[in-house]
NUKEVO-945171 format. One line per field, with one value per residue: residue in three letters; x, y, z of N, C-alpha, C in turn. Coordinates in steps of 0.001 Angstrom, whole numbers. Example, Ala and Ser with C-alpha at 12.3 -4.5 7.8 and 13.67 -1.06 7.14 Angstrom:
r <- (ALA_SER);
n.c1 <- (13190_12850);
n.c2 <- (-5690_-2250);
n.c3 <- (7800_7080);
ca.c1 <- (12300_13670);
ca.c2 <- (-4500_-1060);
ca.c3 <- (7800_7140);
c.c1 <- (13200_12900);
c.c2 <- (-3300_30);
c.c3 <- (7800_7870);
END
This chain:
r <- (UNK_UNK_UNK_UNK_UNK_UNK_UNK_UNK_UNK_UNK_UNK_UNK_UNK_UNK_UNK_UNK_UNK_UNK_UNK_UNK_UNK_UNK_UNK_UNK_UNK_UNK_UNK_UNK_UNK_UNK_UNK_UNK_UNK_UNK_UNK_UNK_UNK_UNK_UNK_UNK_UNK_UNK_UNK_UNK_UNK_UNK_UNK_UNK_UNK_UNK_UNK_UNK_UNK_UNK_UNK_UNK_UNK_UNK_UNK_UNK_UNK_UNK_UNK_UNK_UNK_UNK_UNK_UNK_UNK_UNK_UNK_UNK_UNK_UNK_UNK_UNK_UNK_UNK_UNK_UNK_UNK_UNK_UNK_UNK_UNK_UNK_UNK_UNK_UNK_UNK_UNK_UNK_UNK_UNK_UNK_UNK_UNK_UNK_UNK_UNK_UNK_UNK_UNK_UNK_UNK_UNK_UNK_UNK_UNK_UNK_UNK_UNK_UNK_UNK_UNK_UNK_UNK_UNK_UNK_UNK_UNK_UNK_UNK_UNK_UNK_UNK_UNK_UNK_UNK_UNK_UNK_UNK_UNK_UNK_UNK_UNK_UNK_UNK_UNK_UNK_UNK_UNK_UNK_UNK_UNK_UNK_UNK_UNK_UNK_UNK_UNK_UNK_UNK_UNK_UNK_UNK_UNK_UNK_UNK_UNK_UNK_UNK_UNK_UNK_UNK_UNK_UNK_UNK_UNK_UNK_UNK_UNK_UNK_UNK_UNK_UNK_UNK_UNK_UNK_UNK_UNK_UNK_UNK_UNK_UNK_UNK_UNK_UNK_UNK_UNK_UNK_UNK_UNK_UNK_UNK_UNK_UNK_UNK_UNK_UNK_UNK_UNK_UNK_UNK_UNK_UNK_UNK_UNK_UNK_UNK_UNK_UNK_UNK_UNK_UNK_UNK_UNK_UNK_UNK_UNK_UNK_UNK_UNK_UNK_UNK_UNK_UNK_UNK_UNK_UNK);
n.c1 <- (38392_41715_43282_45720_44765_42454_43763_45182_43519_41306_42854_44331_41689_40729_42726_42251_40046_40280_43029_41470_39652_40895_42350_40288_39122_41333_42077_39988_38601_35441_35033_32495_31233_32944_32900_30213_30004_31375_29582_29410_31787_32455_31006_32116_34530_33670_32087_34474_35977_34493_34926_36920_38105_38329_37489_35495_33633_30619_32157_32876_31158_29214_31063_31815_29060_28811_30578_29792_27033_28190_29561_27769_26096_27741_27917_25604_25044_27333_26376_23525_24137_26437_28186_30015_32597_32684_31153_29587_27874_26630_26948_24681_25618_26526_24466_21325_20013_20057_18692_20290_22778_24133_24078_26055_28772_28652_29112_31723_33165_33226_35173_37029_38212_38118_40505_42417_43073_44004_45827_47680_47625_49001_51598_52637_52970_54960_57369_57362_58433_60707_62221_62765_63647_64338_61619_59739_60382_58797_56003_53069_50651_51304_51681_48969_47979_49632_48512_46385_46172_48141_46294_44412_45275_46353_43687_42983_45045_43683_41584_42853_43676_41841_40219_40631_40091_37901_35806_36553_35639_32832_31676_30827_31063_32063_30961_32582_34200_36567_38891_38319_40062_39193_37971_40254_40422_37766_38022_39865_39665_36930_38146_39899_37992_36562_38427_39619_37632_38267_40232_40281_38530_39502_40631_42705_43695_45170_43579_45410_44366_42735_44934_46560_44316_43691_46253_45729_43396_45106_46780_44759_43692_45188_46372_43967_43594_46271_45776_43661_41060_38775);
n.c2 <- (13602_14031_14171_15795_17719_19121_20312_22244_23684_24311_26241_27778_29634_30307_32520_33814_34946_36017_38295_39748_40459_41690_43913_45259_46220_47919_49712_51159_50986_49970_49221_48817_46964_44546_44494_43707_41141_39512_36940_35029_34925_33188_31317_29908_29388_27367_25562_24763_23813_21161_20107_19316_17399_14546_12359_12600_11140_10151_10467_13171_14674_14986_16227_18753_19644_19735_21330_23499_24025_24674_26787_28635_28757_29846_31886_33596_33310_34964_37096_38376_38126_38276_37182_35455_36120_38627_42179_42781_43079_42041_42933_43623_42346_40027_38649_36830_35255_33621_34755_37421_36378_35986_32863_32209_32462_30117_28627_29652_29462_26298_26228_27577_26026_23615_23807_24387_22698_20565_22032_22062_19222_18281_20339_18469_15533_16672_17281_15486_13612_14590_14541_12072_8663_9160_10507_8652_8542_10100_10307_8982_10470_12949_13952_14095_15979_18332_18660_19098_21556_22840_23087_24994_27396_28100_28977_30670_32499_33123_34080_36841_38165_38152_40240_42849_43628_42790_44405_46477_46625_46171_43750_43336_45060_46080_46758_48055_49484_48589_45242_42722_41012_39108_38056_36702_34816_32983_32310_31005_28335_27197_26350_24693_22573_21507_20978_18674_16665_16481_15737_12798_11769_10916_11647_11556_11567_15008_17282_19470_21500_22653_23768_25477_27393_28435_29732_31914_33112_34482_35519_38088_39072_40106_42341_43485_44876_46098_47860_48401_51387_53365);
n.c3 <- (-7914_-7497_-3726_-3263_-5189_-4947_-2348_-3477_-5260_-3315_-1498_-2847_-4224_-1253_-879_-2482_-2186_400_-272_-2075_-529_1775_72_-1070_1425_2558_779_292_-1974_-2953_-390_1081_7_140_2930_3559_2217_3900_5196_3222_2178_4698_4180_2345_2958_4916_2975_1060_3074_4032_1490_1145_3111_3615_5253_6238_8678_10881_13369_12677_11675_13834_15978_14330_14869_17885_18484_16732_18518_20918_20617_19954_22373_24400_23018_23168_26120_26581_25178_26443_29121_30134_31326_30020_28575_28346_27960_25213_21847_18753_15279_12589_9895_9968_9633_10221_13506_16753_19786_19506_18548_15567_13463_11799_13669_15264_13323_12664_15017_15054_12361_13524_15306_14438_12482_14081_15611_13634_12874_14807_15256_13085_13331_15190_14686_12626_14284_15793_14663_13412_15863_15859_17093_20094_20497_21764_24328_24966_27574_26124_27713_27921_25578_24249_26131_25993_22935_23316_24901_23305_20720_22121_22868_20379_18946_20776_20096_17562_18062_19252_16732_15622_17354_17270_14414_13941_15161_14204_11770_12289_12808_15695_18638_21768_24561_26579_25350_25386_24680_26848_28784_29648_27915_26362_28303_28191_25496_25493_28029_26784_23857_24963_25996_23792_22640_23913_23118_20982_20803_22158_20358_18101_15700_13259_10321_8772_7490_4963_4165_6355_7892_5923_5892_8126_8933_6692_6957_9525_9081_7178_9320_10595_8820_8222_10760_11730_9216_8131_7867_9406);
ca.c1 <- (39570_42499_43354_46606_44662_41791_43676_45706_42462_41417_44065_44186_40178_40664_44110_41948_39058_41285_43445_40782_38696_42046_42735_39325_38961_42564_42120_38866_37761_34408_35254_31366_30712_33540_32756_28952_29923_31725_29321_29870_33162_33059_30231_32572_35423_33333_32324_35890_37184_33968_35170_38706_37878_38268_37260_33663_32718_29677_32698_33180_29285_29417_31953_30931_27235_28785_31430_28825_26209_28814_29709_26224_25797_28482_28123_24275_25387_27621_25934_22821_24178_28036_29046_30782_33484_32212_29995_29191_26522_26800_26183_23520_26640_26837_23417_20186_20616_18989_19387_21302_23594_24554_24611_27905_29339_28371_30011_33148_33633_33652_35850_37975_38986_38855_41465_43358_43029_44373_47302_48996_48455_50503_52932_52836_53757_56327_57977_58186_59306_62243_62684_63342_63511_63499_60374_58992_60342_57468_54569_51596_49224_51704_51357_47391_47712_50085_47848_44749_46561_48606_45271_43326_46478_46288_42561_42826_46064_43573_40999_43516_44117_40610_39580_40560_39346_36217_35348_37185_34425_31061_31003_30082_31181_32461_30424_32827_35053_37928_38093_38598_41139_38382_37757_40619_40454_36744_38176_40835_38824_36211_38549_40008_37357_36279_40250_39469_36211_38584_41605_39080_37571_40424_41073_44144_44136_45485_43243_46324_44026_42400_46391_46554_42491_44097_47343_45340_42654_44898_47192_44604_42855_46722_46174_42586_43754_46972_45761_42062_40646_37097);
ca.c2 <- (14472_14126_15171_16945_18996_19813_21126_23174_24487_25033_26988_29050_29975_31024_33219_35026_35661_36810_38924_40368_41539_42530_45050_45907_47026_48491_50774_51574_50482_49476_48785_48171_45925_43739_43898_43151_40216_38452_35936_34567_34295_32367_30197_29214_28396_26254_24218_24632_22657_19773_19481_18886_16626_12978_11447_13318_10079_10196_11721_14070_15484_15320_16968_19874_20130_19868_23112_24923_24167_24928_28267_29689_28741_30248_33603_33614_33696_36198_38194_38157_37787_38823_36246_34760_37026_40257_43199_43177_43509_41844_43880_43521_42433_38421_37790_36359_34285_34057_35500_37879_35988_35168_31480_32563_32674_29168_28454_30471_28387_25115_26557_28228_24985_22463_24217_24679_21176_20227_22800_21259_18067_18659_20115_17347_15101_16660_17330_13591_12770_15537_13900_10706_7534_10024_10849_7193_8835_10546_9696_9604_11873_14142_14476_14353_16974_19185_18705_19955_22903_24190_23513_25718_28372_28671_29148_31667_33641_33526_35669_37901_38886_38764_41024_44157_43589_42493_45654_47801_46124_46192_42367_43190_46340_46075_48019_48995_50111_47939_44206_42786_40131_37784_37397_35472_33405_32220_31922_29179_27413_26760_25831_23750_21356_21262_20259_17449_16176_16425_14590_11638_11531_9911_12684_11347_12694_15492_18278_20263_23147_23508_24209_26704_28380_29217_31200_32664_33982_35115_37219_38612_39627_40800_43580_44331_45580_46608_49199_49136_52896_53912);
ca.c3 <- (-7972_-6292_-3072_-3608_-6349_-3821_-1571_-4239_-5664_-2347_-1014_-4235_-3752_-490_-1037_-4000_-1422_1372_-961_-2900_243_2339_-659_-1037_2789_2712_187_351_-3020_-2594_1068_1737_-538_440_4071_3478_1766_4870_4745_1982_2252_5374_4143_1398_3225_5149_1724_1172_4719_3765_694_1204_4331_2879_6181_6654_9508_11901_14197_12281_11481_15858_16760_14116_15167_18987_17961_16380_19741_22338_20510_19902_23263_25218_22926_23732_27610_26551_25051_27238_30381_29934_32435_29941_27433_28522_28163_24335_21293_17645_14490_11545_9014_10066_9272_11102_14737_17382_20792_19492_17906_13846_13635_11357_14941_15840_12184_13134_16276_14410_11618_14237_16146_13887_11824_14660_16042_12442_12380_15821_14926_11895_14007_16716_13862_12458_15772_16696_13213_13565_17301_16266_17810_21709_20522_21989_25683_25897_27336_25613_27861_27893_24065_23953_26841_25035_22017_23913_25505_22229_20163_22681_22595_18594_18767_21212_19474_16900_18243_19424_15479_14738_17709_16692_13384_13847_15885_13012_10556_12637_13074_16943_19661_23218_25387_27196_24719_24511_24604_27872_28786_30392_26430_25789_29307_28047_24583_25546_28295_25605_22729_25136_26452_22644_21911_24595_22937_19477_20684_22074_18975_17352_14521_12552_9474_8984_6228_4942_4143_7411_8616_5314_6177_9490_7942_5469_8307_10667_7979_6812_9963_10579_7864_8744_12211_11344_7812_8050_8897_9627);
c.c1 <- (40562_42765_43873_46240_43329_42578_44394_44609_41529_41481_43601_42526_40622_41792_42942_40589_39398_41672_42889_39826_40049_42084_41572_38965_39563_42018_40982_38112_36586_34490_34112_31087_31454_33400_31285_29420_30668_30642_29124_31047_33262_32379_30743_33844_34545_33019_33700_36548_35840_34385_36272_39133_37257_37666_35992_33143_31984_30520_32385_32198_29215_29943_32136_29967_27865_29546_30620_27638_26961_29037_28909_25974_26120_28077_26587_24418_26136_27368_24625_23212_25673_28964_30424_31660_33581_30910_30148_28229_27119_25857_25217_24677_26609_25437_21974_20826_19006_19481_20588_22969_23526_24503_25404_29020_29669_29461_31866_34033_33986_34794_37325_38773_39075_40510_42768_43707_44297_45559_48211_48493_49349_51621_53696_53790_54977_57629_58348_58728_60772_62925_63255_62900_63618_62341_59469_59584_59212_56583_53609_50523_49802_51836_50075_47143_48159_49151_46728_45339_47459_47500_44398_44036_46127_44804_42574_43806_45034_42524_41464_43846_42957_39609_39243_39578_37806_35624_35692_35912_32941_31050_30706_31059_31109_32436_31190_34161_36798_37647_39065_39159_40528_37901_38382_40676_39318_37268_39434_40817_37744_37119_39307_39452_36364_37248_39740_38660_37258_39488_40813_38485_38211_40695_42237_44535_44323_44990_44057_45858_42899_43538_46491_45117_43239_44745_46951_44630_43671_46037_46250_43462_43754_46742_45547_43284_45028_47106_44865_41791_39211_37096);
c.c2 <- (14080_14550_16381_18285_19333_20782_22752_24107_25652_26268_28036_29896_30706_32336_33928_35787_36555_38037_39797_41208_42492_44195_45805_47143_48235_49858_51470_51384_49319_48665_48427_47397_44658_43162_43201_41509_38878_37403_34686_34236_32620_31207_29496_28862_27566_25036_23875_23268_21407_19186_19079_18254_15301_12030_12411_11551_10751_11026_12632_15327_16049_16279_18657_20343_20668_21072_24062_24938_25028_26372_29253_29695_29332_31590_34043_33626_34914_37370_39019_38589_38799_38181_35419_35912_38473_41393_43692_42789_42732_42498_42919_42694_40519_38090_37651_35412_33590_34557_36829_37805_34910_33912_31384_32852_31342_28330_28473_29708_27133_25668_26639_27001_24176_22502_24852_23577_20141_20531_21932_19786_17576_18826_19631_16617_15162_16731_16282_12907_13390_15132_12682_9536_8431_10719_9813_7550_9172_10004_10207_10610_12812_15055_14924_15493_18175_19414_19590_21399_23878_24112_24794_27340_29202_29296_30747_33043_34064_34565_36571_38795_39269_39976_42807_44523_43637_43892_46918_47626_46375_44927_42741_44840_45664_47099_48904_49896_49620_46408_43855_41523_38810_37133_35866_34556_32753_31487_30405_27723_26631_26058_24834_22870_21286_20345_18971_16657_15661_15782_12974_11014_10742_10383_12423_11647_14199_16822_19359_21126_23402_24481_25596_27676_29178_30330_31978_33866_34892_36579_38490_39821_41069_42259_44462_45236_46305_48054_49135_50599_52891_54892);
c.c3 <- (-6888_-5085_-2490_-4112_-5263_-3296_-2022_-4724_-4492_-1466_-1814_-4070_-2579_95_-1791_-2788_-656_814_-1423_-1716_1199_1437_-654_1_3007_2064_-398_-1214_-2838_-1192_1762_1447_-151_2076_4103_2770_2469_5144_4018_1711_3608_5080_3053_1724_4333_4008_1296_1942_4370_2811_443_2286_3786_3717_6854_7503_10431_12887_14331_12451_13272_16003_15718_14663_17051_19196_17606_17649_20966_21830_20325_21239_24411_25088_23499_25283_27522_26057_26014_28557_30774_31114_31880_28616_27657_28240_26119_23027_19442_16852_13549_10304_9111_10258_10225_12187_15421_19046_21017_19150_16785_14421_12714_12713_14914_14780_12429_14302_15407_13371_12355_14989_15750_12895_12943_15654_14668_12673_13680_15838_13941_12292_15038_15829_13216_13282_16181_15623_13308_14839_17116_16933_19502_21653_21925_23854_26294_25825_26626_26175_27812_26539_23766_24870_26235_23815_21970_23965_24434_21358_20858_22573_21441_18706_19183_20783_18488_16755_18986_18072_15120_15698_17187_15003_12937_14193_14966_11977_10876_12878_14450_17389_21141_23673_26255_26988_24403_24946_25967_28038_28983_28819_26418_26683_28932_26879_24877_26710_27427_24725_23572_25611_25097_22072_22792_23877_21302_19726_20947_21293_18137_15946_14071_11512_9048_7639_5863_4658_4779_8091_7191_5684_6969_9480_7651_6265_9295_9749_7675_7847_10841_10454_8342_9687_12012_10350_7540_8510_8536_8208);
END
């Protein structure tokens, strides 16, 4: 199949998932069944982002397995310990783990940064294409640095949409009742010495529907938090 029509099919798939649980939640039509079934959703936009990833190399398999290690790993300190994110508890809703944490987490991490590794290099690209020939002023680390530091940015805007949400749903609870800022300083140290490991890596193509996943996710986590109610 093509890969145009991938990512069209894609796309479309994960708009009908989104869409269909957004409304669900919203308006309380069968609002349990749709949240119980967050697994499933995310374990199908992960087949989703493999299967619309033309350049699956040995990198690639890496620097997944090393996204999904570093993020089971961190939340397992944080949850445990709370040295690292804060003082809180994941629910029954994302599955089996261990330590106290889903390995739909560990998932979530890889998902979460490669699709946001993706989206600004998309808009690195177009940026030095719209620049021109004074593109070629700048230096290069100052691009791969920028790269790191607005990939780690996006990541972290993006669990700013999905915090509230998550906590509106049951995916986890913050003990101490709201979420605490040291969140997002772990959340964009992490996503950025992941972004480092991903610019290194030599990632050049560009999966146009990891850059739509992202959209789609953070709209709809948008909503959640926005016109979800208990």
């Amino acid at each position: 199949m093509e890969g145009q029509s991938k990512f069209i099919i894609a796309t479309s798939v994960a708009l009908l998932f989104h869409v269909s649980g957004m409304l669900g939640m919203i308006t309380g039509t069968y609002s349990e069944w749709f949240i119980q079934m967050t697994p499933v959703n995310l374990c199908v936009m992960l087949g989703l982002l493999l299967w619309t990833n033309n350049e699956r190399t040995a990198k690639f398999y890496w620097f997944a397995l090393l996204a999904f290690g570093v993020g089971m790993l961190t939340e397992m300190i944080g949850v445990n310990t709370g040295l690292l994110f804060g003082e809180y508890r994941y629910g029954t809703l994302l599955g089996t783990g261990v330590k106290g944490v889903p390995f739909l987490i560990g998932v979530n991490w890889f998902l979460v940064v490669w699709c946001s590794g993706q989206c600004m290099m998309w808009l690195h690209e177009n940026l030095l294409k719209w620049m021109g020939p004074s593109s070629e002023q700048i230096p290069e680390r100052w691009i791969q640095f920028s790269l790191i530091v607005d990939s780690a940015l996006l990541a972290t805007l993006f669990d700013w949409f999905l915090e509230p949400a998550a906590v509106k749903l049951g995916y986890w609870t913050w003990l101490q009742g709201s979420i605490p800022f040291f969140n997002y300083v772990c959340w964009f140290i992490i996503s950025a010495l992941l972004m480092l490991v991903f610019q290194q890596s030599g990632f050049k193509k560009v999966n146009q529907f990891a850059v739509n996943l992202l959209f789609i996710q953070i709209l709809f986590f948008f909503a959640i938090r926005t016109f979800y109610t208990l």
